[in-house]
Backbone as CSV, one residue per row, in Angstrom:
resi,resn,N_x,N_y,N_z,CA_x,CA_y,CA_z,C_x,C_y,C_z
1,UNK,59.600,98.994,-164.479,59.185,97.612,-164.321,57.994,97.323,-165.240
2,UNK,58.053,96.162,-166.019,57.093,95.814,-166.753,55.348,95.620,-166.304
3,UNK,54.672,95.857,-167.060,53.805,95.818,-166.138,52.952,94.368,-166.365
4,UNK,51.890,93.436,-165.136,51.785,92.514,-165.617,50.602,92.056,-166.496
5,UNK,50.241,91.293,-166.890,49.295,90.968,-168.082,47.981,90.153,-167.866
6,UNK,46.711,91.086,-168.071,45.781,90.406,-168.626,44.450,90.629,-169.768
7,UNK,43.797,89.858,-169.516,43.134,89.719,-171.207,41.839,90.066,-170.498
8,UNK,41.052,90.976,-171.720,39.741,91.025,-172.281,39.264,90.714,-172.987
9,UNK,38.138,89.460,-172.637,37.681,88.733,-173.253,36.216,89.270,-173.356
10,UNK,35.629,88.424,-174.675,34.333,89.364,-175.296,33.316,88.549,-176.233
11,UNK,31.862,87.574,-175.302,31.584,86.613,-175.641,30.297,87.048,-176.803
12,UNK,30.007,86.022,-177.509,28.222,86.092,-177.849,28.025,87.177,-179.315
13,UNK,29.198,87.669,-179.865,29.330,88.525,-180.243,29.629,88.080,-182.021
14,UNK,29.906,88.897,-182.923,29.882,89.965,-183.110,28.376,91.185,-183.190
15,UNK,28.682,92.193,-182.729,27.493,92.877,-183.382,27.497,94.774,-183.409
16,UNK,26.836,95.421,-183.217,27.038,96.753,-183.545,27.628,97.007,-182.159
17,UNK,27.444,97.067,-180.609,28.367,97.151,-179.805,29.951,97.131,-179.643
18,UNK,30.134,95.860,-180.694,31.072,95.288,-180.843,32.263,96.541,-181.265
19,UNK,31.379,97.432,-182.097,32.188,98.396,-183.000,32.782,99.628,-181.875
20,UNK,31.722,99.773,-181.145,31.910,101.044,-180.019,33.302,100.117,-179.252
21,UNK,33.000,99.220,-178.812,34.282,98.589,-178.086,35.503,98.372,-178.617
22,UNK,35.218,98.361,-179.555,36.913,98.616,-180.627,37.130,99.731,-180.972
23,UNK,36.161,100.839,-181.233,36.546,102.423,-180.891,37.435,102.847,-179.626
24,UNK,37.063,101.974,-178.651,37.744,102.384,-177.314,38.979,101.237,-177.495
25,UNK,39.077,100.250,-177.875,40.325,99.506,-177.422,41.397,100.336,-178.728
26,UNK,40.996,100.533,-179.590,41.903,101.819,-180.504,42.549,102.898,-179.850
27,UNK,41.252,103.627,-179.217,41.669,104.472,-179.052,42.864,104.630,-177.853
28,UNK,43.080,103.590,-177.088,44.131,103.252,-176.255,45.188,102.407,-176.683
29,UNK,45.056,102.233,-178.080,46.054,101.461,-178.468,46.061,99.842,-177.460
30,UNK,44.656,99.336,-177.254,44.926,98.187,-176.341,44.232,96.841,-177.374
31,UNK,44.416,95.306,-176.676,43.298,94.134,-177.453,43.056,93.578,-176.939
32,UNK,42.170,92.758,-177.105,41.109,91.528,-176.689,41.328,90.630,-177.918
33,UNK,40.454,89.312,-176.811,39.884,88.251,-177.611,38.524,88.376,-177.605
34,UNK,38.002,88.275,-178.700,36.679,87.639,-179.163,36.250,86.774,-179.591
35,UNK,35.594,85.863,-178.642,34.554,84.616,-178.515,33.291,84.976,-179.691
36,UNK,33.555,84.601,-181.510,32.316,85.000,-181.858,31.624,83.638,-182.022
37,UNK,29.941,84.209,-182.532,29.304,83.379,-182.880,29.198,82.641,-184.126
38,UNK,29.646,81.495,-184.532,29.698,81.069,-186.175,28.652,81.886,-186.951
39,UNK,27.695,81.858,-186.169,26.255,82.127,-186.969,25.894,83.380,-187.275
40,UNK,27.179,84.031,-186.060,26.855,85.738,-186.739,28.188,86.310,-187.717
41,UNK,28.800,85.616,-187.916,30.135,85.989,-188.777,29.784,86.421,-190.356
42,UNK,29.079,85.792,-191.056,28.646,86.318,-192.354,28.329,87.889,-192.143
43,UNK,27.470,88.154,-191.281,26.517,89.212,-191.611,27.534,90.292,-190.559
44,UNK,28.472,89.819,-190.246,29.271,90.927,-189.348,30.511,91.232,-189.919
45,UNK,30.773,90.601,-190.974,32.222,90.517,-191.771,33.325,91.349,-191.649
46,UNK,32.525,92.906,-191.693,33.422,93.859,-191.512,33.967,94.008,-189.829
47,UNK,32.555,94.043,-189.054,33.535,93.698,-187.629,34.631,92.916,-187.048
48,UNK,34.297,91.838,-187.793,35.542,91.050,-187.586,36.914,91.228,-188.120
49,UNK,37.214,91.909,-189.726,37.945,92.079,-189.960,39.097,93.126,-189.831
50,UNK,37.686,94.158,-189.102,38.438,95.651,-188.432,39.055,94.930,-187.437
51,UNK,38.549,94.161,-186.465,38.627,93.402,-184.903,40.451,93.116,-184.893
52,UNK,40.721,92.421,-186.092,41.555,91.442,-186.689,43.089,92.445,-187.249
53,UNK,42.080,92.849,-187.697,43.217,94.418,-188.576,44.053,94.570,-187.172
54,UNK,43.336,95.147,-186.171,43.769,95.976,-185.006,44.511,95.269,-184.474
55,UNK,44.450,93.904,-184.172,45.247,92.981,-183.350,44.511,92.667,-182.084
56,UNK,43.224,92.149,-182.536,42.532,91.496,-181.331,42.088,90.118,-181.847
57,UNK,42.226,89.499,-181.060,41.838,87.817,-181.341,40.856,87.384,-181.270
58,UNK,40.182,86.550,-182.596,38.821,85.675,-182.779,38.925,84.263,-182.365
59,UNK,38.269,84.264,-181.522,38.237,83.107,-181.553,36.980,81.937,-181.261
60,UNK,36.652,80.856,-181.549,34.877,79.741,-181.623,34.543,80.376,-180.320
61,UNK,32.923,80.802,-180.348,31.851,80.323,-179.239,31.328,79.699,-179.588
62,UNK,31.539,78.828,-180.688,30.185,77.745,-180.815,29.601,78.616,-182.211
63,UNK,28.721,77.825,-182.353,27.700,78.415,-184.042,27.162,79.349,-183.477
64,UNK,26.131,78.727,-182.583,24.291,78.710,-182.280,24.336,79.222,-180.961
65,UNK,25.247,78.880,-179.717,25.130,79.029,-178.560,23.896,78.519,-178.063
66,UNK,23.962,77.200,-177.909,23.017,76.341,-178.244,22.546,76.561,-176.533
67,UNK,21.072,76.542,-176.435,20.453,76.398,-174.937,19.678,75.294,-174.310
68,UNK,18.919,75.067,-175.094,18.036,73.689,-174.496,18.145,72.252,-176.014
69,UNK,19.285,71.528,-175.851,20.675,71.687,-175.031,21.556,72.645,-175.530
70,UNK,22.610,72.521,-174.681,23.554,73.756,-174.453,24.816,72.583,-175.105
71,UNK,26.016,73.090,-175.580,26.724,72.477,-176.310,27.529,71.589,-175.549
72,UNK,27.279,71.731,-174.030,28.039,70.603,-173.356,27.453,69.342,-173.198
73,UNK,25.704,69.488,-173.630,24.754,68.402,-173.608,24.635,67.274,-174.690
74,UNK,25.119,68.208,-176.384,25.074,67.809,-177.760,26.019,66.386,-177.217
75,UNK,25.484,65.640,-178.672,26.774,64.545,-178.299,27.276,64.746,-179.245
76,UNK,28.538,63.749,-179.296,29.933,64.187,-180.175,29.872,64.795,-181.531
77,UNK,28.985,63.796,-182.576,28.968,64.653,-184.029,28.292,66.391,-184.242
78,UNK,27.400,66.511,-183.330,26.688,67.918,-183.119,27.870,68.476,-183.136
79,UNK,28.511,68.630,-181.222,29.492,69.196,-180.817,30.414,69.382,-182.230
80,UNK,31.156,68.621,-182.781,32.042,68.746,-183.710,31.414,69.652,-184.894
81,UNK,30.215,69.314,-185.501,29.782,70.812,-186.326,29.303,72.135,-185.842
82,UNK,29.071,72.336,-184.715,28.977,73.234,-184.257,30.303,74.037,-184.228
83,UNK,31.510,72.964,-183.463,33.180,73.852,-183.704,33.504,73.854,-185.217
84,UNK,33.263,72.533,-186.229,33.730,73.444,-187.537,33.271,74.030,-187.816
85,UNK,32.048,74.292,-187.747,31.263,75.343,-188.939,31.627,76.497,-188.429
86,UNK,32.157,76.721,-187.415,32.547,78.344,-186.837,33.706,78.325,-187.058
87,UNK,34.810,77.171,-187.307,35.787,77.748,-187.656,36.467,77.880,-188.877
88,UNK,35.437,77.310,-189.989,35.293,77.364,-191.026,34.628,78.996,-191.672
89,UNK,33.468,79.341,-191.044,33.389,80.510,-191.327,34.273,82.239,-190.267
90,UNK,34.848,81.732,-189.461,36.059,82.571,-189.112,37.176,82.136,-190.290
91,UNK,37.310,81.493,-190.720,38.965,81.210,-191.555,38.381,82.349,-192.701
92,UNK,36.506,81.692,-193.083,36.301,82.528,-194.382,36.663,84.166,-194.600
93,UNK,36.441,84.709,-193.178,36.838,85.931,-193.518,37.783,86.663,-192.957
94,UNK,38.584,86.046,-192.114,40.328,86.821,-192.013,40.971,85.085,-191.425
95,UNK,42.489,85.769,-192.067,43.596,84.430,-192.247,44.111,84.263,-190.573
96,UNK,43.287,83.182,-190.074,43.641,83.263,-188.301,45.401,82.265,-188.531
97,UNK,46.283,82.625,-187.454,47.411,81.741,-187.695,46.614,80.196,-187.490
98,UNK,47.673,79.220,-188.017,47.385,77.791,-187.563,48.298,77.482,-186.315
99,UNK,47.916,76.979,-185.231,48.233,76.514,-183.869,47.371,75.556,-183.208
100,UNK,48.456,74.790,-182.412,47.884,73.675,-181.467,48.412,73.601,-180.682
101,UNK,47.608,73.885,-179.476,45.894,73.642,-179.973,45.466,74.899,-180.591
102,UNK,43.854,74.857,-180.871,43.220,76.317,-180.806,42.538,76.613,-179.821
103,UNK,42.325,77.532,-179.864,41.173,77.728,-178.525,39.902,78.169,-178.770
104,UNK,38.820,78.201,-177.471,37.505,77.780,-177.718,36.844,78.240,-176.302
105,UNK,35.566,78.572,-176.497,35.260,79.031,-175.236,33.495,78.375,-175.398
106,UNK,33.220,77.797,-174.573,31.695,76.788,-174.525,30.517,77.382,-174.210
107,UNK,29.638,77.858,-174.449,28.313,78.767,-174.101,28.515,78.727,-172.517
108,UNK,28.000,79.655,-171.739,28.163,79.476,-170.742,29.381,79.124,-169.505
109,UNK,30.333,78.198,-170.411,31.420,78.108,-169.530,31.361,76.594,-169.324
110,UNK,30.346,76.086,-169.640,29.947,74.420,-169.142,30.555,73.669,-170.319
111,UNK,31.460,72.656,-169.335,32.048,72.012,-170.138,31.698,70.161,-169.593
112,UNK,31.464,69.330,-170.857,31.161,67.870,-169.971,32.356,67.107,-170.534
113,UNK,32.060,65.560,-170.785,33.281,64.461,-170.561,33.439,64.522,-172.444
114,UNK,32.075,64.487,-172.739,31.783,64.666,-174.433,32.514,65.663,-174.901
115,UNK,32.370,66.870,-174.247,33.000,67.831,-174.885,34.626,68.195,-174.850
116,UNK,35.021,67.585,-173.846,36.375,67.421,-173.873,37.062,66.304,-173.997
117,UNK,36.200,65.408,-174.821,36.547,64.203,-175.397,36.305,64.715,-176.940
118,UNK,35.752,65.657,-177.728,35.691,66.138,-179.124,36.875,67.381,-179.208
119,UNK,36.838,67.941,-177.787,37.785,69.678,-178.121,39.472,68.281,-178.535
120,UNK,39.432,67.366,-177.894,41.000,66.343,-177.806,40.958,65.834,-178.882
121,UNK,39.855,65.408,-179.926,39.787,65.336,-181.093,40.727,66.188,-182.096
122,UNK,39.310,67.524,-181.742,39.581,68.393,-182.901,40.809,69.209,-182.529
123,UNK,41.224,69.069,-181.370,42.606,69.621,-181.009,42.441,71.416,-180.991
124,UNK,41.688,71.336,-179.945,41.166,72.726,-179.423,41.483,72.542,-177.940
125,UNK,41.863,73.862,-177.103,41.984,73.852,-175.548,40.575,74.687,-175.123
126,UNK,39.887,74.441,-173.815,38.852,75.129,-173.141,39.680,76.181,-172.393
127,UNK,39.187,77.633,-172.911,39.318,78.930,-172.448,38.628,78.983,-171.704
128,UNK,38.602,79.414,-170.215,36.890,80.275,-169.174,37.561,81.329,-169.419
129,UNK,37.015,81.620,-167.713,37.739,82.771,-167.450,37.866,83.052,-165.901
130,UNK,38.568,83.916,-165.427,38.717,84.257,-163.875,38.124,85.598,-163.266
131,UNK,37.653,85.869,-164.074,36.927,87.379,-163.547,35.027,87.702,-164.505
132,UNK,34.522,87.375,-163.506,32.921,87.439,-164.325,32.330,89.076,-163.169
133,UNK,31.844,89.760,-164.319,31.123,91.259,-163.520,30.090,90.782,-163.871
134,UNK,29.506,89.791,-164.353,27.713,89.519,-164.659,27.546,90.414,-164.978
135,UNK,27.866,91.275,-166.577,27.372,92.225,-166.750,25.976,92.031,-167.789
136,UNK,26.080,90.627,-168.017,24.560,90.130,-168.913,23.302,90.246,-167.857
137,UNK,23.896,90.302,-166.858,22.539,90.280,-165.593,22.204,91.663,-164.831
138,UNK,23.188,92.575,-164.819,22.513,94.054,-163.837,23.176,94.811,-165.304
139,UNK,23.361,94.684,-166.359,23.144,95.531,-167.513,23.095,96.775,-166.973
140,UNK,24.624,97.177,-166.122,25.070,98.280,-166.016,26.616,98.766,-165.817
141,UNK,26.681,99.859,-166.721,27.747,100.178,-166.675,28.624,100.610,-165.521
142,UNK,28.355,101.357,-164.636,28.618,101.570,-163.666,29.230,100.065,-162.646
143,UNK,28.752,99.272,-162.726,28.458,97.988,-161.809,29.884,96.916,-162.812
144,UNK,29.213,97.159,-163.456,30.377,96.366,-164.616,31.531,96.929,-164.215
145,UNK,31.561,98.012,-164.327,33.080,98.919,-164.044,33.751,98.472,-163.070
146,UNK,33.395,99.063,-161.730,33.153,98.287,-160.422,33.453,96.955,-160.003
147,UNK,33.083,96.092,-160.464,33.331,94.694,-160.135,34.379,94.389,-160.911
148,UNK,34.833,94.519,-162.126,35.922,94.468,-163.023,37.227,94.769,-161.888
149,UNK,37.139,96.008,-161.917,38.322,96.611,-161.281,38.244,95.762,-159.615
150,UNK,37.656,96.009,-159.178,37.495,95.295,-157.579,38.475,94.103,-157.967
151,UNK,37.934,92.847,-158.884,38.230,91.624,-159.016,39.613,91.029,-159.690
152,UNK,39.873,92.063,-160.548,40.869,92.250,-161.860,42.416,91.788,-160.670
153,UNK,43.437,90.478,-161.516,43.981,90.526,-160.553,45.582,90.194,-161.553
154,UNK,46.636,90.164,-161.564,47.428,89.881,-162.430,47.251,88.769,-162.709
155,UNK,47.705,88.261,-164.448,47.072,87.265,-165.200,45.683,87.009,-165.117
156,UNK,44.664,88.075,-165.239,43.315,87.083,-164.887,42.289,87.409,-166.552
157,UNK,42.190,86.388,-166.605,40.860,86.299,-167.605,39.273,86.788,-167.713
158,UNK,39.780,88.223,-168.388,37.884,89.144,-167.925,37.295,88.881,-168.626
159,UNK,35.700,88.136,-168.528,34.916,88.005,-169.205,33.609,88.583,-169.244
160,UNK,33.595,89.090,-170.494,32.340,90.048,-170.857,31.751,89.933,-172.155
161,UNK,30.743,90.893,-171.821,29.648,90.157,-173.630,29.452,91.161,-174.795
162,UNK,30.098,91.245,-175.576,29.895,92.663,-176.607,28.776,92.609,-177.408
163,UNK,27.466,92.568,-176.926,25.777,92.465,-176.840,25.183,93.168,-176.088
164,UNK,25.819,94.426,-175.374,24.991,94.938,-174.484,25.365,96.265,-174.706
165,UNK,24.653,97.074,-174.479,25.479,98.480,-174.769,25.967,99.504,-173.127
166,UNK,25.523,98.568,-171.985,26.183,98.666,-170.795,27.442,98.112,-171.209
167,UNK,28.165,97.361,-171.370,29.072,96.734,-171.632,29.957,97.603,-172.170
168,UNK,29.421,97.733,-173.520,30.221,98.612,-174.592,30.743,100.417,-173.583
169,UNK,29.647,100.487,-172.894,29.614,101.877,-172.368,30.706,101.817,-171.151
170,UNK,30.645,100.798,-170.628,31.258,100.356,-169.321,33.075,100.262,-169.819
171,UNK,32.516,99.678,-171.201,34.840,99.580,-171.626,35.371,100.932,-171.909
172,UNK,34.361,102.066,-171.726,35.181,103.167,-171.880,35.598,104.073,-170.273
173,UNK,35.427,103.509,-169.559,36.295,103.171,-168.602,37.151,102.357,-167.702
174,UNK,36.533,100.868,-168.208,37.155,99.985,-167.581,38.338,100.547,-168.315
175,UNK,38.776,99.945,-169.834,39.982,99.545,-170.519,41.689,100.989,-170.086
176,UNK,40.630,102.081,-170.015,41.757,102.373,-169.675,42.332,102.940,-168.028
177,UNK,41.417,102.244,-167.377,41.836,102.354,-165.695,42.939,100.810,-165.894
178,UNK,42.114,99.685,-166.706,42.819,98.709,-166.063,44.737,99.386,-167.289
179,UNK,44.732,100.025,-168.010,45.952,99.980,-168.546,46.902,100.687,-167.770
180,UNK,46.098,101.624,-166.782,47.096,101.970,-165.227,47.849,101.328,-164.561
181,UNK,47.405,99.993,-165.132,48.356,98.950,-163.998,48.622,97.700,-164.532
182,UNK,48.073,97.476,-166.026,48.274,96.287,-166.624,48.518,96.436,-168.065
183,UNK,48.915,95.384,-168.496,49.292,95.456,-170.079,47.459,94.362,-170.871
184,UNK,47.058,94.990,-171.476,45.790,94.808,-172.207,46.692,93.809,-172.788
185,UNK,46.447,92.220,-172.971,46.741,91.573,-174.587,45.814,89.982,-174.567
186,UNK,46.304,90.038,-175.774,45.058,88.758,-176.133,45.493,87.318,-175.005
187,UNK,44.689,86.504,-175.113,44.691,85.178,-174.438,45.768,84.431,-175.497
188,UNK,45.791,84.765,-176.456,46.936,83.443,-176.973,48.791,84.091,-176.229
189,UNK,48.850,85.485,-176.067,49.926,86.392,-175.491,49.940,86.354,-174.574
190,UNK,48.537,85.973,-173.127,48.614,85.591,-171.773,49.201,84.229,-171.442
191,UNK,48.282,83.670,-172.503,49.087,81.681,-172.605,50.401,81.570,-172.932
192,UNK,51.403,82.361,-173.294,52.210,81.700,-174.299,53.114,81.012,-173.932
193,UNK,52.568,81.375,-172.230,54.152,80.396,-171.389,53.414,79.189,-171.298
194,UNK,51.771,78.938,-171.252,51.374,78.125,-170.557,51.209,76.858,-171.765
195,UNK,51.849,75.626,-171.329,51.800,74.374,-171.915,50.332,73.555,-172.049
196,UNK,49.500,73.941,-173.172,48.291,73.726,-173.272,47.692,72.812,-173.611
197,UNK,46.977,71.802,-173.384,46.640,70.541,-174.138,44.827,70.627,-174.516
198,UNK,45.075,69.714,-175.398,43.861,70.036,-176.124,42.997,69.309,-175.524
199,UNK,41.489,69.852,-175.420,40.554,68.862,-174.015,40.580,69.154,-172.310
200,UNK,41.715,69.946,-172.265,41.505,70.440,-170.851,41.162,72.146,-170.749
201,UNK,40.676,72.484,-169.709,39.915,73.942,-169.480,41.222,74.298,-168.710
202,UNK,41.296,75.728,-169.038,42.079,77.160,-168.253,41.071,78.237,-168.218
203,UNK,41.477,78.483,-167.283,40.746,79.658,-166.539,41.902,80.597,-165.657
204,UNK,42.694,80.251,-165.601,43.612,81.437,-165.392,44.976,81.066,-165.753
205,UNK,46.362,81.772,-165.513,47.383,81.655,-166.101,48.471,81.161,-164.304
């Protein structure tokens, strides 16, 4: 019997963590999506393109991951350079397919009326997610592990931050407990049944 499917997702990122966590999704032959930052894509080039090689998915967090305001606060023209300029410098350095929508994931998860009045524009869908271990907050591996697996449920959307080196330390056991019982694949391979429109949020399948 097939087994059923969900995604690891991987925000705030790219950066040297990033690399240990694709050591381990290799080494299981498994993938993710990655939520990078526009602003760190130049100077991470090669991460991304190993990321990409392997068959794990890039996809916008935003430039800046903007905080005081946060990108659900920006109004419309911000919002809109903030999504091209990241997806302008993701195109620059590996050939992403073209699809519509695309997808997109919002600092934090906060999404307002602005922002899903620009994602319907630019013809992008809001990604969350269904499984949070707060591993940006008890920055431990152990705990991360733990709550992952506890929560992890068929089709569910795990979200985590490849910025921490709990994190990174923590996917070398999450990824391959959860392949005991699930098939690892990207969010565009979890969606593909799901009829997506551009401007509305998913958070699970």
């Amino acid at each position: 019997m097939q087994k059923s499917k969900v995604a690891l997702t991987f925000d705030d990122g790219p950066c040297g963590f990033t690399e240990k966590i694709l050591d381990t999704l290799e080494a299981h032959k498994a993938c993710a999506s990655f939520f990078v930052l526009g602003s760190k894509v130049a100077s991470n080039k090669g991460t991304i393109q190993r990321a990409h090689a392997a068959g794990n998915e890039i996809i916008s967090h935003s430039w800046s991951h903007c905080k005081n305001p946060c990108l659900s606060e920006l109004d419309a023209d911000a919002i809109k350079k903030e999504l091209r300029d990241t997806q302008a410098a993701i195109r620059s350095v590996v050939s992403v397919p073209e699809k519509s929508p695309m997808l997109m994931r919002p600092p934090y998860g906060k999404v307002s009326d602005t922002l899903k009045s620009v994602t319907r524009e630019l013809d992008y869908a809001i990604v969350n997610w269904s499984v949070d271990p707060l591993d940006w907050e008890c920055l431990d591996a152990d705990i991360v592990f733990d709550r992952i697996m506890s929560l992890v449920h068929d089709g569910a959307i795990i979200l985590s931050h490849d910025v921490h080196a709990s994190t990174a330390q923590a996917m070398e056991r999450v990824i391959p407990s959860l392949l005991e019982k699930y098939q690892l694949v990207t969010l565009s391979e979890l969606l593909q049944d799901t009829v997506l429109q551009a401007g509305e949020v998913y958070e699970k399948v």
